[in-house]
C-alpha positions in Angstrom: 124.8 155.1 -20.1 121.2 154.1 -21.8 117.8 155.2 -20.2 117.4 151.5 -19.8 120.8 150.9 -18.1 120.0 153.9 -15.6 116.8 152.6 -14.8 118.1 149.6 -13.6 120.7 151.2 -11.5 118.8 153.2 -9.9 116.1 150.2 -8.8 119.0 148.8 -7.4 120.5 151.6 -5.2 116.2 152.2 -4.1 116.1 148.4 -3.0 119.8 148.8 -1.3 118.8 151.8 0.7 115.2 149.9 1.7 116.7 146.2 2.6 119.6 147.9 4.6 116.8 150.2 6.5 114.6 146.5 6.9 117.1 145.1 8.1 118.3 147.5 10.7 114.5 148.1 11.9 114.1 144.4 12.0 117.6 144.3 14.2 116.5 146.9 16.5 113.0 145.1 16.9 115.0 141.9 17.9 117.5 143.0 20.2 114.7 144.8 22.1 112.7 141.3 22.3 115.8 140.2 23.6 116.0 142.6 26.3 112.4 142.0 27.0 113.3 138.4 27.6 115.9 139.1 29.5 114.0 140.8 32.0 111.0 138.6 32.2 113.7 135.6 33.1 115.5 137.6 35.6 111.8 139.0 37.4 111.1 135.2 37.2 114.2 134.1 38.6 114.0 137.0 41.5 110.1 135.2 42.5 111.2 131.6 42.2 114.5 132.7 44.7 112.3 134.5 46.5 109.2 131.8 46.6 112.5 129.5 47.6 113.7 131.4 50.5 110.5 131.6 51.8 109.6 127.6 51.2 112.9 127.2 53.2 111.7 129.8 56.1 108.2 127.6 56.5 110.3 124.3 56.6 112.6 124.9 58.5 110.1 126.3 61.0 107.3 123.5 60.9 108.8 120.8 59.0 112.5 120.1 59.9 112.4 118.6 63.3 111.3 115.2 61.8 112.9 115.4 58.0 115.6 117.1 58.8 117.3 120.3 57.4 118.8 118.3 54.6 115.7 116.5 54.0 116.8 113.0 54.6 114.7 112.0 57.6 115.4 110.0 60.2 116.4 106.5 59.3 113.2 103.9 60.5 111.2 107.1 62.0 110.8 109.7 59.6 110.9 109.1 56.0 113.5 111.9 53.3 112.2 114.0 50.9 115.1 114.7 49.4 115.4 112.1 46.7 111.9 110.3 47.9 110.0 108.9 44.9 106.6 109.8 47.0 107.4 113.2 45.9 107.9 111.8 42.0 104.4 110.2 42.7 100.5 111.8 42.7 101.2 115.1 43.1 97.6 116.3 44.8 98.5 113.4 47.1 101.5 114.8 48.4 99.8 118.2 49.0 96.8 116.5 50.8 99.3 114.8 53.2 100.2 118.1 53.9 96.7 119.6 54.2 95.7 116.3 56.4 98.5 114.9 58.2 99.0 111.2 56.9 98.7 107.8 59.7 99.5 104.4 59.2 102.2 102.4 56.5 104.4 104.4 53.7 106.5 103.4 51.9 109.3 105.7 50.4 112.0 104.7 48.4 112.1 101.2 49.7 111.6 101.2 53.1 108.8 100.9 55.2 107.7 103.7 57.4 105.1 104.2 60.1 104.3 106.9 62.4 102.1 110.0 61.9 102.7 113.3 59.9 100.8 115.8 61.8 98.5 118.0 59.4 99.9 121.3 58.2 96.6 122.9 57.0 96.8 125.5 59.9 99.6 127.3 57.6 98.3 130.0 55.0 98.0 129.2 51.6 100.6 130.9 50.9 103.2 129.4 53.2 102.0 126.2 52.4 102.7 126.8 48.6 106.0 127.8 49.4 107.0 124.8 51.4 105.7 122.3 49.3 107.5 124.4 46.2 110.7 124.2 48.4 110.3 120.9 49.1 109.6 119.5 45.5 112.7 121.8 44.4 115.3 121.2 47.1 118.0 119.0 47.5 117.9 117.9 43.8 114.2 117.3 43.2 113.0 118.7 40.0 109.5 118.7 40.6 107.7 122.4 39.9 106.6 125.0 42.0 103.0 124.7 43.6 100.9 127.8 43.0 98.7 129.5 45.9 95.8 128.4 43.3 96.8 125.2 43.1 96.6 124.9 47.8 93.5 127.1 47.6 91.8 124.5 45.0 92.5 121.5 47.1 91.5 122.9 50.1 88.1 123.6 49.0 87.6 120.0 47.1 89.0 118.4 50.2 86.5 120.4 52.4 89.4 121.8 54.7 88.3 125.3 54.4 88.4 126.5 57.8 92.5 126.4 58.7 91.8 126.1 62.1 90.1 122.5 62.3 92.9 120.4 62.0 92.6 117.3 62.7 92.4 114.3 65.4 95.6 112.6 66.0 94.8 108.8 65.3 98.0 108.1 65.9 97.6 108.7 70.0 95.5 106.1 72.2 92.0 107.7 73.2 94.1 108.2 77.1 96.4 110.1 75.8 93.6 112.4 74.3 91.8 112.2 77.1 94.7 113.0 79.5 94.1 116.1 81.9 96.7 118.6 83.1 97.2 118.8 86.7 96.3 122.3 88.2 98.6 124.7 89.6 98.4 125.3 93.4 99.0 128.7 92.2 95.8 130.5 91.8 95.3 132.7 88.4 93.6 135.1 91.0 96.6 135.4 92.6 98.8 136.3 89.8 100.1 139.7 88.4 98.1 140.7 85.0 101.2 141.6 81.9 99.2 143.2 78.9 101.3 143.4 75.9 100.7 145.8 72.9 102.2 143.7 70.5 99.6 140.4 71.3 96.5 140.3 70.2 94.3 142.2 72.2 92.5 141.0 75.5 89.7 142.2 77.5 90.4 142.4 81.2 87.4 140.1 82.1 89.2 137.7 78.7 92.2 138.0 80.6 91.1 136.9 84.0 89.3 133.7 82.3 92.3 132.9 80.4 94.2 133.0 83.3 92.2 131.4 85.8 91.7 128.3 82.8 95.6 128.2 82.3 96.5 127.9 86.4 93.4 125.0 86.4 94.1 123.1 83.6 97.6 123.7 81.6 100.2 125.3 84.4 101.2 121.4 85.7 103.0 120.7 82.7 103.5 124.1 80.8 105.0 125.7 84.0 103.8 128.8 86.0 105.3 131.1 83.6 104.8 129.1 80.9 108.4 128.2 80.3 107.8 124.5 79.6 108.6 121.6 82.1 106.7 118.2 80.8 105.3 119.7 78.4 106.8 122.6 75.8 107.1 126.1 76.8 104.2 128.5 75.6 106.6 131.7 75.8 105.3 134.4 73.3 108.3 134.1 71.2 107.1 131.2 70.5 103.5 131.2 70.4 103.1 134.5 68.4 105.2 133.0 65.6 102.2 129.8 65.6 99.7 132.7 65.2 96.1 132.0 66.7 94.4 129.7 64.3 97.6 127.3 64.6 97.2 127.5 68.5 93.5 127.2 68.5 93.5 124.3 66.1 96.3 122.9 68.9 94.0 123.1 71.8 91.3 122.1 70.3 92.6 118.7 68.7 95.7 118.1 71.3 98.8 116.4 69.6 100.0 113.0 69.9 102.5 114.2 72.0 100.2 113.2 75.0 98.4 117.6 74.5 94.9 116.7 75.3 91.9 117.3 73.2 90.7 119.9 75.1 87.8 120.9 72.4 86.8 118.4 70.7 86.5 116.4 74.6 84.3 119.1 75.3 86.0 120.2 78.4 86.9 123.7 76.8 84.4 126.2 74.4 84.9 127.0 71.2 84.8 130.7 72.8 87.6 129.3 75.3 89.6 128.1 73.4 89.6 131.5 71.4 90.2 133.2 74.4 92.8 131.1 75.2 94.6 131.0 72.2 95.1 135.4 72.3 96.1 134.6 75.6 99.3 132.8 75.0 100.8 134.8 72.4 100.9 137.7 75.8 103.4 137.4 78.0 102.5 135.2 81.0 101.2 136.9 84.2 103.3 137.3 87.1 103.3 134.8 90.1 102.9 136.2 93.6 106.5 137.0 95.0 107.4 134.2 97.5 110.7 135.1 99.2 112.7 134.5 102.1 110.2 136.3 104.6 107.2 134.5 103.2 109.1 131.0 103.4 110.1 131.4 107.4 107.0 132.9 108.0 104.9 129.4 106.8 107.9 127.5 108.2 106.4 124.5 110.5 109.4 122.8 112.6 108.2 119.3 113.1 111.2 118.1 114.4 114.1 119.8 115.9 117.9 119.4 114.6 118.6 118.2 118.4 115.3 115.8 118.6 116.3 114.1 115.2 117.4 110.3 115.0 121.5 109.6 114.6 120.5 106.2 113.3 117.8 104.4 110.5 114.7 103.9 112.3 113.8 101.6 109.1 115.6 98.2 107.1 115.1 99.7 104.3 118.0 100.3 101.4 118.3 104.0 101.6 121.3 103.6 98.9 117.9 102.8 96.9 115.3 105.4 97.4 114.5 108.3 95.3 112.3 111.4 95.0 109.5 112.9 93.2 109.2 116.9 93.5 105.5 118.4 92.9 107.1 121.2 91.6 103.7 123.3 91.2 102.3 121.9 94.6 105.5 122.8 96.7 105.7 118.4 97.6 108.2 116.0 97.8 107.3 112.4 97.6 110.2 109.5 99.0 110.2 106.1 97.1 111.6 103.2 98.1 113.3 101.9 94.7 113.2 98.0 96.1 109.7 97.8 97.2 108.0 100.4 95.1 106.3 101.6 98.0 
């Protein structure tokens, strides 16, 4: 073999060894971008499952009763959002129904709607990202996920910074805003005082105001121990899962529901209504026992079992009457169902 023909051989096996080395290297460097990418999808797809569960959690909690699990509403009161082209629409004026309730006329895939969306702006960024991420994402919507940013941004060029303001409920007439709880005939002074370590925390003299404002103004329709009777039970089950700013934004505003406006008629403080708001995420103190003995010892016998009539003393359709229990007051009112009377 020539010096020449060497040469060249030997250039050849030199560029061999260094393309097969390039190419590995280059290999290797791929495969681990690969891997990288891998990971990166599967971190992202972990945080949008778990922005999604979450979104789910806050629906299901604040949103469902009206829309529904399945997010189809109720046909002629409460429009879908599974499907709805409002969500396809203005994007920031989706999330500022949901930052300020929404009144009056909509119309969503068609059909006319028109009741009131209560504001959601009580809710943490946070949650409220997650919902309105579930919501654009579930049920076949393929809108994107909304960003804590993106909640944060609005609230401050909407001027809902403070999560507790709410809103008023133009929906409900100014009576039903202005309606007032009957009292209790059940005095707060009389009741048992239940601190809890796991509400929020309570001075005694906070306590005795809270209670005394609860048996004056909300125990007719809440119920002694708050359990609910008109109006919803206030058990701390359910009030600590509202959290304070939800309850104070509630009291303050009222609901159209028939809640009055207790702060913003002025009959209740803002310092009140902060009291009051700790207050019902405790459990509710204990009425005065009232058994057997007390009942036969404030027994008054009008008339005796042998003194009473065997006959109507009346014309009136007894078949027709019916009653009316003061539950709270311990009184029974009888009403004639033909005359009203």
């Amino acid at each position: 073999m020539t010096l020449k023909k060497l040469s060249i051989a030997l250039l050849v096996a030199v560029l061999g060894l260094t393309t097969g080395a390039c190419s590995k290297e280059a290999a290797t460097e791929t495969a681990a971008m690969n891997d990288t990418a891998v990971h990166t999808a599967e971190v992202s797809a972990a945080g949008k499952d778990e922005l999604f569960a979450k979104g789910e959690a806050v629906f299901l909690a604040n949103c469902a009763a009206c829309h529904q699990p399945t997010g189809k509403g109720l046909p002629g009161a409460f429009p879908p959002l599974a499907g709805s082209d409002f969500l396809k629409g203005d994007r920031k004026a989706v999330m500022a129904v949901a930052l300020f309730g929404l009144t009056g006329p909509l119309t969503v895939n068609g059909v006319e709607y028109n009741g009131v969306m209560p504001s959601m702006g009580h809710l943490p960024d946070e949650d409220l990202a997650a919902a309105l991420s579930y919501i654009f994402g579930a049920w076949g919507n393929d809108g994107s996920a909304v960003s804590v940013a993106e909640v944060s941004a609005l609230r401050v060029e909407l001027g809902q910074t403070d999560r507790a303001a709410g809103e008023r409920h133009l929906g409900a007439t100014e009576g039903e805003m202005k309606y007032q709880g009957a009292p209790s005939a059940i005095s707060g002074a009389d009741t048992r005082q239940i601190m809890s370590a796991e509400g929020p925390v309570l001075s005694e003299a906070e306590f005795a105001t809270a209670t005394k404002l609860y048996f004056q103004r909300c125990a007719g329709c809440h119920g002694v121990l708050r359990k609910g009777a008109t109006g919803k039970p206030l058990t701390p089950d359910i009030t600590s899962a509202k959290g304070t700013d939800y309850l104070k934004a509630l009291i303050t505003y009222g609901s159209p529901a028939g809640m009055p406006n207790w702060g913003t008629s002025g009959d209740l403080t803002p310092e009140q209504i902060d009291i009051m708001a700790r207050f019902l995420q405790q459990e509710p103190p204990a009425p005065p026992e009232w058994g057997m003995p007390e009942m036969q010892a404030s027994w008054k016998l009008v008339v005796a079992p042998k003194d009473r009539p065997t006959a109507p003393q009346h014309k009136r359709n007894i078949e027709n009457f019916f009653a009316v229990t003061l539950r709270d007051a311990g009184k029974m009112a009888l009403i004639d169902g033909d005359t009203k009377e």
